[in-house]
N, C-alpha and C positions, 0 to 999 in steps of 0.2 A: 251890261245887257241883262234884260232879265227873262232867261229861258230855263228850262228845265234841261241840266245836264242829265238826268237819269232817258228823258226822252231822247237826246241827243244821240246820246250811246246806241238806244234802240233804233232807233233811223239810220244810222251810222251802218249797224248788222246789216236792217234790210238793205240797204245801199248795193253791201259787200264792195269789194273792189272794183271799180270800173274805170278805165283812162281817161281821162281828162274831170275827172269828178273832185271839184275844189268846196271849201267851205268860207262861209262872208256872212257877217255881223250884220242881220238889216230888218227892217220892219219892227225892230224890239227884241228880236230872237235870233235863231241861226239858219241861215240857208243854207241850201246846198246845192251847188252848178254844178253841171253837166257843158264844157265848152265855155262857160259864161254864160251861160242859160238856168234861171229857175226850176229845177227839180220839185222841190218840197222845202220845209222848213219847218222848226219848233217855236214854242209860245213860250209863255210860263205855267200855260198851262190846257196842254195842245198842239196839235201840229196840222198843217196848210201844204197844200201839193198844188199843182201844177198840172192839169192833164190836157189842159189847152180846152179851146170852146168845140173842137169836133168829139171830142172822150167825156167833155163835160156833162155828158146824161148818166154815160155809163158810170164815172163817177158816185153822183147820187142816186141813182139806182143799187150800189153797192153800199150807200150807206153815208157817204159824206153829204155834208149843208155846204149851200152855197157861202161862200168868205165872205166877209162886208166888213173891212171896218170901221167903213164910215155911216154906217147903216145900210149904204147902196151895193147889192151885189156886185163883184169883180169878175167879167165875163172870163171862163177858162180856170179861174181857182177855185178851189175847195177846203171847206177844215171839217176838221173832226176833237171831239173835245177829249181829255184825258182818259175819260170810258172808253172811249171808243178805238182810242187807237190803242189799247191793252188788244184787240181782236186782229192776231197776226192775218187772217184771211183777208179781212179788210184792209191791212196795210199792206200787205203784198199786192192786191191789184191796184190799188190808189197808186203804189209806187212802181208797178209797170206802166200803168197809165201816163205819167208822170214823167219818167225815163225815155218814154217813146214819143212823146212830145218834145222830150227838149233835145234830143237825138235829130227829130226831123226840122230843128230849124237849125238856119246859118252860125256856127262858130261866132263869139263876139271877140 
């Protein structure tokens, strides 16, 4: 897979410990569930969250682009490129956004 472990590590911090919070190999990169739910994730060069389509403004309003990898936006995700997420402020609410989304859906 080809992700940035240095990213990893940092996602990993904001994370901190939380119960049920697993990691999975997917999209190219590394994910990270909550329950078996999408949290967030690393690229190779970047990282993708999860705030779900009701936070998805507050998201980019904070500073994340809408995800696309296929060109088409993916309603509910967000990335942010290598710049960006050096900016601990921005990845702390992407990643409470993120946490609170996937807290409020059902266990997989």
């Amino acid at each position: 897979m080809a992700y940035s472990e240095a990213l990893a590590e940092t996602m990993r911090a904001d994370l901190g410990v939380e119960p049920g919070l697993s990691e999975k190999k997917m999209f190219g990169g590394l994910c990270f569930l909550l329950h078996g739910n999408m949290v967030c994730g690393v690229t190779k060069d970047g990282a993708m969250y999860r705030p779900g389509k009701e936070r998805e403004a507050r998201a980019l309003e904070a500073g994340a682009e809408p995800l696309s990898f296929t060109g088409r936006p993916m309603g509910g995700m967000v990335e942010v490129d290598a710049g960006a997420f050096e900016d601990a402020t921005l990845r702390a609410t992407l990643t409470e956004l993120s946490l609170a989304n996937a807290a409020s859906l059902p266990p997989k």
